[in-house]
C-alpha positions as CSV (number, residue, x, y, z in Angstrom):
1,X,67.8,98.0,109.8
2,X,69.5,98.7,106.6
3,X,69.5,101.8,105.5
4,X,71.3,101.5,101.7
5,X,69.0,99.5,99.0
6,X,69.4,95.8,98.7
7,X,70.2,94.5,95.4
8,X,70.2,91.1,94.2
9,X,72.6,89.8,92.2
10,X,72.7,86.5,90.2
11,X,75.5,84.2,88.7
12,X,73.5,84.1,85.2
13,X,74.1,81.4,82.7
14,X,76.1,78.2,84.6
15,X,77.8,77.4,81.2
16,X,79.6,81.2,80.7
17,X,81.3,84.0,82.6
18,X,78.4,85.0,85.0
19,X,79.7,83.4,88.1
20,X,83.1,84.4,87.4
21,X,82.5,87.9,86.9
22,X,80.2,87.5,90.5
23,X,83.0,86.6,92.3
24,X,85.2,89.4,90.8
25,X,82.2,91.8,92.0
26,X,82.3,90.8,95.2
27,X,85.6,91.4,95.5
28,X,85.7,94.9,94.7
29,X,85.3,97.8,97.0
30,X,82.3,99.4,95.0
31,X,80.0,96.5,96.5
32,X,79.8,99.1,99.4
33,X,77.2,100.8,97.4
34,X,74.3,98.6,98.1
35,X,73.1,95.5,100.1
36,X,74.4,92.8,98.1
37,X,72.0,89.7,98.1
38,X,73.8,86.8,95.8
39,X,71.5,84.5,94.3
40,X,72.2,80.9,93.0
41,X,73.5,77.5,93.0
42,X,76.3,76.8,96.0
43,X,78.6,74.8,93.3
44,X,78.2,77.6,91.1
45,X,79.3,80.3,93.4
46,X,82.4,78.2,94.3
47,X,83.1,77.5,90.6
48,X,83.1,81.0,90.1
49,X,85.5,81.9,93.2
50,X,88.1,78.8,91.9
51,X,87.7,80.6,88.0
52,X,88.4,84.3,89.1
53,X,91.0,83.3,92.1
54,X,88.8,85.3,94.6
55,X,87.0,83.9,98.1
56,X,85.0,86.9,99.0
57,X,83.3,86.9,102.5
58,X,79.2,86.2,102.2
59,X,76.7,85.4,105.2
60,X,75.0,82.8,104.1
61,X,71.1,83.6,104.8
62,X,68.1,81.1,104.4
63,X,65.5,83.3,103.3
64,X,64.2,86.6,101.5
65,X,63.1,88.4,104.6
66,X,66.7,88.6,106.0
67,X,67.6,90.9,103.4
68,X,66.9,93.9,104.4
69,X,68.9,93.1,108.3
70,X,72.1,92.7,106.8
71,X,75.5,95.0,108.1
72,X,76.8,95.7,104.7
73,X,78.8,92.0,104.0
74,X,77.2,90.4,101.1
75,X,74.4,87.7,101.7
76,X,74.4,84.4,99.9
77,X,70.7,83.0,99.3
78,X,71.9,79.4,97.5
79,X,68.9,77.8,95.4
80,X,69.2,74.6,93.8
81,X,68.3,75.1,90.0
82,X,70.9,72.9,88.1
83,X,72.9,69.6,88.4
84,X,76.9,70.5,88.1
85,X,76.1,67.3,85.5
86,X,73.9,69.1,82.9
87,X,76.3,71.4,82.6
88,X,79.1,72.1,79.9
89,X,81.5,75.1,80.4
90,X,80.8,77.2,77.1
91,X,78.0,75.3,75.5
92,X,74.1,76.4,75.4
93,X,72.2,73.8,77.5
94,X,68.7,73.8,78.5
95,X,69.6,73.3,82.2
96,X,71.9,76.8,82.6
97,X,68.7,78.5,80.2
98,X,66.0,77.3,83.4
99,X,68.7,77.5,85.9
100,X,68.9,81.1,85.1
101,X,64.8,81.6,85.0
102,X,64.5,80.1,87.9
103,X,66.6,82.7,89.8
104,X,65.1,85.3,88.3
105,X,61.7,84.6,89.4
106,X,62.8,84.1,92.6
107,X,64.6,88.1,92.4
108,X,61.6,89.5,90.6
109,X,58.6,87.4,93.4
110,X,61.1,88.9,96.5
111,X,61.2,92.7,94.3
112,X,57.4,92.0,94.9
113,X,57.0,91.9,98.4
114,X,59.6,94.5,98.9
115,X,62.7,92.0,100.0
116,X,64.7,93.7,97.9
117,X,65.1,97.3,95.6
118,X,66.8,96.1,92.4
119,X,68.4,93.7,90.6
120,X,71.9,93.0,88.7
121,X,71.9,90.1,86.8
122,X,75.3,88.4,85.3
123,X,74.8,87.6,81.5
124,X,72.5,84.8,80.1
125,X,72.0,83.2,77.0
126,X,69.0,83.8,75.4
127,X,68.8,80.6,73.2
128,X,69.5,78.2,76.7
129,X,66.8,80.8,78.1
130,X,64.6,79.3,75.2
131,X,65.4,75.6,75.6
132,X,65.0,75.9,79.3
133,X,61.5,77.1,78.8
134,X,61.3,80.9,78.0
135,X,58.1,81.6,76.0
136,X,59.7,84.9,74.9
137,X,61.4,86.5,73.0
138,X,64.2,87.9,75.5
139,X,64.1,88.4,79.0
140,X,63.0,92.0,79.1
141,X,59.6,90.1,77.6
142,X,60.0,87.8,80.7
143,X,60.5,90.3,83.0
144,X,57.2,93.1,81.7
145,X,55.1,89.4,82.0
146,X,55.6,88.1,85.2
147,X,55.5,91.9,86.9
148,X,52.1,92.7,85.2
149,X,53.6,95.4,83.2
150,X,51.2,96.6,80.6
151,X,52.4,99.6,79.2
152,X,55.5,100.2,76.8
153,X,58.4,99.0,78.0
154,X,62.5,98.7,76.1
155,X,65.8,97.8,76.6
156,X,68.5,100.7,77.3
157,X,72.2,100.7,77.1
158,X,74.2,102.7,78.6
159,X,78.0,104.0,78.9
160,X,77.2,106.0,82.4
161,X,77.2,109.3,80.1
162,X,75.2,107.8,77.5
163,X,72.0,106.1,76.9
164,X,70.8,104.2,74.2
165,X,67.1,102.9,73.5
166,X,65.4,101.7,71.0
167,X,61.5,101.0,69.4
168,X,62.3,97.8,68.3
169,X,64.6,94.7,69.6
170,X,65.1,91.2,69.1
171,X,63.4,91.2,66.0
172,X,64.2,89.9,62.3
173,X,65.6,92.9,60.2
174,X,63.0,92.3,57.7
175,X,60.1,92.8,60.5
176,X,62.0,96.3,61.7
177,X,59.9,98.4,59.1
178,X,56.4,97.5,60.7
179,X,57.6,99.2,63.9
180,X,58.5,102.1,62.7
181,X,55.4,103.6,64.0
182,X,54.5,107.2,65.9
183,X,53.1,105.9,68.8
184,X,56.4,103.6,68.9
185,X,58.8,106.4,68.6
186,X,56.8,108.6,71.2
187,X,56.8,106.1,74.0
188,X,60.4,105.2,73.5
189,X,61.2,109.0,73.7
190,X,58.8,109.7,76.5
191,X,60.6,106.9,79.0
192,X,64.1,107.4,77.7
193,X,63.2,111.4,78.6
194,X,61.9,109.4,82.1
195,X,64.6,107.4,83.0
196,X,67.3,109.6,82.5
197,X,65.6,112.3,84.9
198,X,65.3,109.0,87.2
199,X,69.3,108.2,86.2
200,X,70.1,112.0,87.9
201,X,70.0,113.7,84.2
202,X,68.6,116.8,85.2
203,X,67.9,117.8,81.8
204,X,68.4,114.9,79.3
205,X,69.2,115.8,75.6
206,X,67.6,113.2,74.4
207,X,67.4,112.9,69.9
208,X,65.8,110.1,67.5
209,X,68.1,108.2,65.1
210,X,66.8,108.3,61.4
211,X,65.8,104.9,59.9
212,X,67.2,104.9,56.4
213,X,70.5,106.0,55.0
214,X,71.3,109.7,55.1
215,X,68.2,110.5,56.7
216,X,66.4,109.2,53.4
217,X,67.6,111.8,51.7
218,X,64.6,114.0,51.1
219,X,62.4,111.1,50.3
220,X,64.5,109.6,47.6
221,X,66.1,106.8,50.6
222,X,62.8,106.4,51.9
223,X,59.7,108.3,53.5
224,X,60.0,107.1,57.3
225,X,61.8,110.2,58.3
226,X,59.3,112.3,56.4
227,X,55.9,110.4,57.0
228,X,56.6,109.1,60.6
229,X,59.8,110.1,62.6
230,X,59.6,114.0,62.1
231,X,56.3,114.2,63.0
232,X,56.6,112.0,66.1
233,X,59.6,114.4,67.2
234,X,57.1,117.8,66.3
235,X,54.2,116.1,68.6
236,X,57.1,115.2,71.2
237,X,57.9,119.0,71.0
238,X,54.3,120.4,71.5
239,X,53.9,118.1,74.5
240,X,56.6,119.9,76.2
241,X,59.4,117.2,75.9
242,X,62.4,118.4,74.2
243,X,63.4,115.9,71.8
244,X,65.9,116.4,68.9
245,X,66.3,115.2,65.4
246,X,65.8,112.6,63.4
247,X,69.5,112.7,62.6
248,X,71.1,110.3,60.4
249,X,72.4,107.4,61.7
250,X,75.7,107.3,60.5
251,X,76.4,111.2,62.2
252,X,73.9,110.9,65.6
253,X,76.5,109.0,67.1
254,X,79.7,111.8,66.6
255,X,77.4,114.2,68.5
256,X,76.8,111.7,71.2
257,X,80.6,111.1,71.2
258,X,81.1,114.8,71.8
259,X,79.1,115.2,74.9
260,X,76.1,117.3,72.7
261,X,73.5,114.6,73.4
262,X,72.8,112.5,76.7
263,X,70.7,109.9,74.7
264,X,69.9,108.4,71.7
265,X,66.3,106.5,70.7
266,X,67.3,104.6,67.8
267,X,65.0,102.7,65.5
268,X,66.2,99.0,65.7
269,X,69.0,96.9,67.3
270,X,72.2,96.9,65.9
271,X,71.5,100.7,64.8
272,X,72.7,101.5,68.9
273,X,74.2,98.5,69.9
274,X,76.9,98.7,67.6
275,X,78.2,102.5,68.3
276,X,77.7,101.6,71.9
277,X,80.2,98.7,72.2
278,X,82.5,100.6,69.9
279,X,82.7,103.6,72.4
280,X,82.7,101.2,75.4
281,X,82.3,97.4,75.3
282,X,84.0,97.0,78.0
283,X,81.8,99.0,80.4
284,X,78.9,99.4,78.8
285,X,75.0,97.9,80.8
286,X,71.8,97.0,79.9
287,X,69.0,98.5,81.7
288,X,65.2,97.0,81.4
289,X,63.2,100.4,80.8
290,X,59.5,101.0,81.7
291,X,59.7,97.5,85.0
292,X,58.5,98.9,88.2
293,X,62.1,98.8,89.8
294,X,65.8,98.4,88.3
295,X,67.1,95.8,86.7
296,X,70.4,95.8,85.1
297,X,73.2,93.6,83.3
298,X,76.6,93.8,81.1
299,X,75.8,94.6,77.7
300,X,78.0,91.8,77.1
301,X,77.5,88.4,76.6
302,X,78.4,85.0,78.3
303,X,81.9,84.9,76.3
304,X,81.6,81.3,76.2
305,X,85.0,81.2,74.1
306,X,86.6,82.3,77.5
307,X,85.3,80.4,80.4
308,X,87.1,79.0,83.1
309,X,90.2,81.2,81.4
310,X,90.0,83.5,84.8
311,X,90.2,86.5,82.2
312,X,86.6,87.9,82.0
313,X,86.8,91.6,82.4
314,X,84.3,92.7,85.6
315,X,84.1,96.5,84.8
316,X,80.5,95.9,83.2
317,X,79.5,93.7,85.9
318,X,80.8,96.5,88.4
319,X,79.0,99.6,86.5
320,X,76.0,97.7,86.2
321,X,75.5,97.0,90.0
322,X,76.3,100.8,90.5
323,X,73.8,101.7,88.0
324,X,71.5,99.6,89.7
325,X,72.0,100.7,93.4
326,X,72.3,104.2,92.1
327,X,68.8,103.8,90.5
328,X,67.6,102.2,93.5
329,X,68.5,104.7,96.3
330,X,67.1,107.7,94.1
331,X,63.7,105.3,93.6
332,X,63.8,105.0,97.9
């Protein structure tokens, strides 16, 4: 019986660098970490092999329940979900988008009945998500649907030492404003604080990004700090939870930089995402926060300007299956 948690891991989007940076996984010795169960189309794990010039062993298995009896050599479940004809290497298509979906159910039905502990998922393209029949926003929205989740849920990033989340997402900039709320700020605080104590943070440090510039400035750059964010941190506080801040945007990220903070809750998506990939694009993972087991990915893209150029850089794909079969053991 295996004894290390099994984690699924898909080829993502057929069009970009998911099944390349698969292969390159595969090949690495960190796989040792977990299970491995590969998920996806046979022609698109071969195309990813040919692109990254790598023919790792798998056992090829024919159902879920086999997981869980592997000796440690990555498992291959193949699923037919797209034609190698709809496809077009660096384009959005509709076919990748529900190619993609498709293996994702599957991961999140076999999470479910306990086939599996986590998942690590290669990069997708939101808009083929769309055009191959997402009714969300993003798949985090996909994900918190189809596992029943009903209470507040967000998307963190991370660079291993440092976590970013945030109260609002994939959102128009103009909307960000209307969720700048208490009860936004609180639960985003109150499962960052979570996660990183599930992450092995024994203590997270853990402070809220201001909203407008400077902080607002005493009022005269806006009120959110003052009418929302400062008293969300002073409730946070009295509830036992040690959140910091607000701090302003512009400086929150220095402190991070110098190891004073573990984590930063910031107030919309470009706010984190753009220090983060500064300070680590090439390493940095998404986790889905608040789902009932792990789920991980590159904070990258599908780099569609690179495919099939055998180039794509792995060390996301690598720290985001460690995150995830870190995650999963401590959860076991």
């Amino acid at each position: 019986m295996m004894t290390k948690p099994v984690v699924a891991v898909t080829l993502g989007d057929a069009s970009g660098i998911g099944p390349e940076l698969a292969a390159k996984l595969l090949a690495r010795s960190e796989i040792s970490a977990a299970q491995i169960v590969l998920v996806g189309d046979a022609w698109v794990w071969a195309q990813g092999q040919k692109i990254a010039g790598v023919s790792p062993a798998v056992n090829v298995i024919k159902d879920w329940s086999a997981a869980r009896r592997g000796d440690g050599t990555p498992m291959l479940l193949e699923m037919q979900t797209v034609a190698q004809t709809d496809i077009v290497q660096g384009q959005v298509t509709a076919a990748a988008g529900h190619g993609a979906r498709m293996v994702l159910t599957a991961c999140l039905d076999a999470a479910v009945r306990g086939d599996i502990d986590a998942v690590c998922f290669a990069p997708l393209n939101k808009q083929a998500m769309k055009k191959g029949g997402m009714a969300f926003e993003d798949e985090q929205h996909f994900f918190a649907d189809h596992l029943g989740v009903t209470g507040y849920f967000c998307e963190f990033n991370t660079l291993g030492t440092l976590w970013t989340s945030r109260i609002s997402s994939h959102i128009p900039l103009a909307d960000i404003p209307k969720y700048v709320t208490k009860d936004r700020i609180k639960a985003a605080a109150q499962l960052t604080f979570q996660t990183l104590k599930r992450a092995g943070f024994s203590q997270p440090r853990v402070a809220l990004a201001a909203l407008n510039p400077h902080g607002g400035d005493g009022g005269t750059c806006g009120r959110e700090e003052i009418d929302i964010i400062e008293p969300a941190a002073k409730e946070l506080n009295d509830e036992g939870l040690p959140i910091l801040g607000p701090f302003p945007a512009d400086t929150i990220f220095l402190k991070a930089r110098d190891g004073l903070l573990d984590s930063v809750v910031t107030m919309y998506h470009d706010q984190g995402q753009v220090a983060v990939k500064l300070l680590g694009f090439e390493r940095g993972v998404t986790v889905a926060g608040g789902l009932p087991l792990p789920i991980t990915t590159p904070a990258h893209g599908t780099a569609f300007d690179i495919v099939g150029q055998g180039k794509a850089n792995a060390e996301a794909m690598t720290q985001a299956f460690l995150l995830a079969a870190k995650m999963a053991a401590a959860a076991r």
